[in-house]
N, C-alpha and C positions, 0 to 999 in steps of 0.2 A: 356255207353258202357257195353257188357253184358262180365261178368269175361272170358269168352273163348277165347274172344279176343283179349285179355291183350299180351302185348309183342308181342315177334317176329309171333305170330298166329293172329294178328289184320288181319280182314276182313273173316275170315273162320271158319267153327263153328271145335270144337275137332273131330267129325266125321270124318267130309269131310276131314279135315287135315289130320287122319290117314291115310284116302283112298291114297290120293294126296301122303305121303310119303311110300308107300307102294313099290314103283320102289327101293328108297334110301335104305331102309329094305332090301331090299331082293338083294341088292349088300354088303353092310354090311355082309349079311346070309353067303354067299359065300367068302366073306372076312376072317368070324371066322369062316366057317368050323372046326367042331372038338372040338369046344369050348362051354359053355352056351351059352344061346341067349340072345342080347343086351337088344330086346323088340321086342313082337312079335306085328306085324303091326294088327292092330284092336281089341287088347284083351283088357276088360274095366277093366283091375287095373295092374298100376306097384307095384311089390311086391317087398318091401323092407326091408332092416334089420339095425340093429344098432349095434356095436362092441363100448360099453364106458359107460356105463349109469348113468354117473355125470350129475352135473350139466349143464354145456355143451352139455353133448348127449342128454341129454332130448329138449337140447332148441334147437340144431341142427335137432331134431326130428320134433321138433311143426314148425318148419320155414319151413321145408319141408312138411308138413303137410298143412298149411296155403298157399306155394306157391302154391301146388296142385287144391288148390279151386279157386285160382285167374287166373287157366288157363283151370278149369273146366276136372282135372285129379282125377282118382278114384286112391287114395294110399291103399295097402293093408300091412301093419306089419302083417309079418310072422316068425320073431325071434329078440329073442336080447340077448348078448352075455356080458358077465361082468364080473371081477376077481371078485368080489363079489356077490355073489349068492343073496342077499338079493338086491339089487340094479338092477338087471337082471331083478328080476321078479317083483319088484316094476312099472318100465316099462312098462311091458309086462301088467300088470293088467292096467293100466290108457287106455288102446287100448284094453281091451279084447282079449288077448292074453293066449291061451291056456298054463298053464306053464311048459308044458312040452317042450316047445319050448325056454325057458329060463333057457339059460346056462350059466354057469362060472368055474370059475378056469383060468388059464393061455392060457388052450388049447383049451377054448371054443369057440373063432371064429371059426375052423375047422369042429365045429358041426353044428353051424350058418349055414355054404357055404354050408352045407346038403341038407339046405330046398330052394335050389336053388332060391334067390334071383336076383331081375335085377338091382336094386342096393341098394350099398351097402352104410352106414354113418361111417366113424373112426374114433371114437372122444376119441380114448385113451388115456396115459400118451404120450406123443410124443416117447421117445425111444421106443414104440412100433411101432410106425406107417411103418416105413419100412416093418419088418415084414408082419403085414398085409398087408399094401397095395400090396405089392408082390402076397400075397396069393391069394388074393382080383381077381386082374387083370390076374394069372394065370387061375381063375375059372372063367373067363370072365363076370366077372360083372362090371358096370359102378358103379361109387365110387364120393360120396364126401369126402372130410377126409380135419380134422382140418388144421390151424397151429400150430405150426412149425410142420415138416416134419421127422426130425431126431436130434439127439444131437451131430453127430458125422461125420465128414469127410465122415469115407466109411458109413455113413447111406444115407447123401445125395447122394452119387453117385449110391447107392441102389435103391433109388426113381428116381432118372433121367433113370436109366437104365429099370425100371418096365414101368415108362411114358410112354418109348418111344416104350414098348409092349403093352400097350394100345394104342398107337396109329394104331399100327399092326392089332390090332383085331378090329378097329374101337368103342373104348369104351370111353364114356366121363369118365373128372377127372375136378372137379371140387374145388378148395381148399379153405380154411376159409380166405381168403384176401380177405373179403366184401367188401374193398375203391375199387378193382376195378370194382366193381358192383354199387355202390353207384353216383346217378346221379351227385353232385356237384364234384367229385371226378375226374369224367370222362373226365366233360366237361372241368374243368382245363388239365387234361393235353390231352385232344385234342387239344385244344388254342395252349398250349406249342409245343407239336407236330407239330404245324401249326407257329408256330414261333411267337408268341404270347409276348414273353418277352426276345425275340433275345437269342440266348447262353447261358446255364445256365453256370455259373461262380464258382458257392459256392452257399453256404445253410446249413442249423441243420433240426436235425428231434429230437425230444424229446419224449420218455414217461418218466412222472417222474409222479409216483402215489404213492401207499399204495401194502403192501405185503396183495396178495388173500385173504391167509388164515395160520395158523399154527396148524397143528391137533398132540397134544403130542400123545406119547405113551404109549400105554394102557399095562400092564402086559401080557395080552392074544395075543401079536401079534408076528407072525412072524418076521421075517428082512423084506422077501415081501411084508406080510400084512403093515407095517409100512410104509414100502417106497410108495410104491403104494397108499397110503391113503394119505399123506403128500407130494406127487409128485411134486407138486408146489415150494417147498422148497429146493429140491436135483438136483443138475447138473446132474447129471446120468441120473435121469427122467426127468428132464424137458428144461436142458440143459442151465439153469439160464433165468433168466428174462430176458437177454441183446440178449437172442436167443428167447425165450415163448413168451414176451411181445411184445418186440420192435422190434421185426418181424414184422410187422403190418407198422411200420415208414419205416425202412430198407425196406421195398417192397416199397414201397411210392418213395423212393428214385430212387430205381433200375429203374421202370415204368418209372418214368417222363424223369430221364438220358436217359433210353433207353440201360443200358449197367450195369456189375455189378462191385464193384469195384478189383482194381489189386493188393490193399495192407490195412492193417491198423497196425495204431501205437496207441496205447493209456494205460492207466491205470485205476485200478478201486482199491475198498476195502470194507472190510466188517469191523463194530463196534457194530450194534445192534441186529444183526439175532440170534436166542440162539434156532435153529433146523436147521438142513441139513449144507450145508455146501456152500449155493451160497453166493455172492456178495452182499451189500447195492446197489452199484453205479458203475458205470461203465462212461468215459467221451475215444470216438475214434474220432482219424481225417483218416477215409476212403481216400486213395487217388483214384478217378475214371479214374487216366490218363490222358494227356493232362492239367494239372495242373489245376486240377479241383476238391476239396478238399471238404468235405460235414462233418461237426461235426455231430456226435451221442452223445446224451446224452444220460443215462436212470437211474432209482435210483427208491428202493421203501422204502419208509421213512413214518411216520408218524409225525404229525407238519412241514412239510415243507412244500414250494412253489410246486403245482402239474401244468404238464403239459402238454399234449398232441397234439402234432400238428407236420408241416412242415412247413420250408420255404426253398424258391430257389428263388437264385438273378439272373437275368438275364443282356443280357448287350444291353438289350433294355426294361427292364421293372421287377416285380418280381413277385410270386402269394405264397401264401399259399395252405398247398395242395390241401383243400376243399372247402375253403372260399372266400376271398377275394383275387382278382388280379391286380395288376396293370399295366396296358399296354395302347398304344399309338394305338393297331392295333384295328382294327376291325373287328375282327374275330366272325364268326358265327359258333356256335356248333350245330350240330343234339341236337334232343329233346330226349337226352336221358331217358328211361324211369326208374321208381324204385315206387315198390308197396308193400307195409307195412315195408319196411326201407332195407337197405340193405343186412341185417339177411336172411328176405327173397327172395330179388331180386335175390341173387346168385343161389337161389334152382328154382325160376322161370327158369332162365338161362338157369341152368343145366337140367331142364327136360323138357325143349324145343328143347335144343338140342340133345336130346337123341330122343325124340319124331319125330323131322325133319330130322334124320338122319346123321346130321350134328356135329356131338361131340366136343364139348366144350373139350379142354386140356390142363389144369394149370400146371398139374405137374411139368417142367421144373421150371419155373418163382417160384412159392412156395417154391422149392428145392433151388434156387440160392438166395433168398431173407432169407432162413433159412443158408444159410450157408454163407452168407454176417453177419450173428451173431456171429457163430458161430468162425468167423474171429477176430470178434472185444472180445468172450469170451476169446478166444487163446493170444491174443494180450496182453489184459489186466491181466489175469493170471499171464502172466509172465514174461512182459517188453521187449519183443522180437519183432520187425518190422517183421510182419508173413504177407506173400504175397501168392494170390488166389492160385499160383500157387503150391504151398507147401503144399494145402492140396487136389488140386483137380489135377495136373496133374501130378508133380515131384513123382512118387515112389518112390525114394528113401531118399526125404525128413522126417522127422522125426514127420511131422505131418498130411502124406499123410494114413497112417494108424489107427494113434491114436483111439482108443476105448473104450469109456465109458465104467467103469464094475460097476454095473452089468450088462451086454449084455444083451436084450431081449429074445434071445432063453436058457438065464439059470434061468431064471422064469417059463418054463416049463420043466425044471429037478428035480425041487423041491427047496427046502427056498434055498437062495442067500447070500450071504456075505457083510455084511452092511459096507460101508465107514465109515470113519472115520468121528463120528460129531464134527460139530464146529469146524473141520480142514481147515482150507481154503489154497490155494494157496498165496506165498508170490512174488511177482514179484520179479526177479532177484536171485531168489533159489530155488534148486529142490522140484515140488510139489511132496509132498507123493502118490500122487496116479496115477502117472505118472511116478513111479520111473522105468520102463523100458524102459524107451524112451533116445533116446542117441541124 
């Protein structure tokens, strides 16, 4: 099979396909009037940019890079954007990138959207992503952007409400929850979908691993420099492992239920971390309604038992999220496709759909799969039965507002006020850094 024909483009070469969606284009065109353009129907490179230039944004770089060949598309890197200058333009040099086109500081996505990109990559600290992505879809550019999405109540509702203006402008959104790109992934919960394992009942989702990384602090650093370099470590930034990591399971869950949950009860604690100020471990019982109960576990420890996976019990069968299923039906799945691993497949995905006019849009489902965390961090912080609705609909609930500080738009005012290290929340007493919430 020759690479062009790979995925949703089997049987037509890239030419003819642009030709062919050249009608869909140019209703789009008219669609976003007044805005950047999606993609212009026959031009030989999508010109793209990168807002993150971690480790992460490099790889989210090369996936898209890689899926580009596998559907015989010309990518053109035309900027990259970085709070650290030296990391920007590291980037930028691997692509032959002119470095004047490699910006940073806080405010340098805004010079990025400059050089008029068709899409855009987010792969920053998460409590920046709102921000961006906002800015992103105002400048009508199509977007992939990591997970998690936000740290904070009104952050997801931030990203739900930008979604749903990409949708307006006809812009794909593409988000880093590769399981549901991932062919085994798929085909399980199509099965389930199809009734595969009767009723899902109960089920655990685990990540229990090893912490990323710990980068001490250097003499020469800011509060910003610090936090932003160490991001993985700090609830502020990262929103703890129980939202960063196990986002990834917690979607897994949403997907296959088909629904997100109404409440969670659990506990968690910290013994071994000696930077930032997250969690060891965290253990929730999500309730999804209809008394349909789903354990979260997640922990990052070194010497323990590691874990990652899903199960759901049915009441006619069970499956693991990826792997193995057990059922009585016999259920057939489309031949779902996936080329160079899931990393990639998403980026095939999304710029296929961009290319067919057709736009892929995640953002809702990434938004509610991050704030299905963000449920079970609230919960466990503080020993409080804390329900969906208290942080997504009730105004005047006490956690419909709550707001990580630092806030993202005070990293471009200048240095920030560093939390308190090694202070953690205690379940059942006012955490310190939440002392204005009643």
């Amino acid at each position: 099979m020759r690479k062009e024909l790979i995925s949703n483009t089997q049987g037509v070469s890239r030419r003819d396909f642009i030709k062919t969606s050249a009608t869909a284009a140019a209703g789009l065109a008219a669609l976003t009037a007044g805005t950047s353009r999606i993609y212009a129907a026959g031009q030989e490179k999508i010109k793209i940019a990168l807002i993150g230039c971690g480790g992460r944004g490099n790889g989210a770089l090369k996936n898209c890079m890689d899926a580009a060949k596998h559907i015989n598309v010309n990518l053109e890197l035309v900027a990259t954007a970085d709070y650290f200058k030296d990391k920007a333009e590291k980037t930028g040099k691997q692509y032959g990138l002119d470095m004047q086109y490699c910006f940073d500081g806080p405010s340098g996505y805004k010079k990025l959207l400059e050089r008029d990109p068709d899409l855009v990559l987010i792969v920053t600290c998460p409590n920046f992503r709102p921000v961006h992505f906002e800015a992103v879809v105002k400048a009508g550019k199509n977007v992939f952007m990591e997970k998690p999405v936000a740290v904070d109540p009104p952050g997801v509702r931030r990203i739900i409400a930008a979604g749903e203006m990409a949708k307006e402008k006809g812009l794909a959104v593409v988000a880093g929850t590769q399981r549901r790109h991932q062919k085994a992934y798929r085909t399980n919960q199509f099965k389930v979908a199809q009734g595969a394992i009767g009723e899902i009942k109960g089920g655990c989702v685990w990540w229990c691993g090893r912490v990323p990384f710990i980068r001490p602090r250097t003499p020469e650093q800011s509060n910003a420099d610090y936090l932003i370099n160490n991001w993985v470590n700090w609830t502020e930034m990262s929103g703890d492992h129980v939202v960063e990591q196990h986002v990834h399971n917690l979607d897994v869950a949403n997907w296959f239920i088909g629904r997100h949950p109404v409440s969670g009860n659990g506990f968690g604690g910290r013994a071994r971390r000696k930077t930032g100020d997250q969690f060891d471990f965290f253990s929730v019982d999500l309730d999804y309604g209809d008394d349909l109960h789903i354990h979260s576990m997640c922990r990052q420890m070194d010497g323990v038992y590691d874990r990652v996976s899903e199960l759901f019990n049915g009441s006619e069968g069970s499956t693991w999220g990826g792997s193995k299923i057990k059922t009585k039906k016999d259920i057939k799945a489309p031949e779902f496709q996936e080329f160079g691993g899931p990393y990639v497949q998403e980026h095939i995905d999304l710029l296929n759909s961009i290319l067919a006019g057709k736009p892929l849009n995640e953002a809702r489902t990434v938004a509610e799969s991050t704030m299905t965390g963000i449920l079970c961090r609230i919960t466990s912080y503080t020993g409080e039965l804390v329900r969906w609705s208290d942080c997504m609909e009730k105004q005047d609930s006490k956690w419909y507002n709550l707001t990580l500080k630092p806030a993202a738009g005070e990293f471009e005012m200048g240095d920030v006020q560093l939390p308190p290290e090694d202070v953690v929340a205690i379940p059942g007493k006012p955490d310190p850094r939440f002392k204005d919430i009643k």
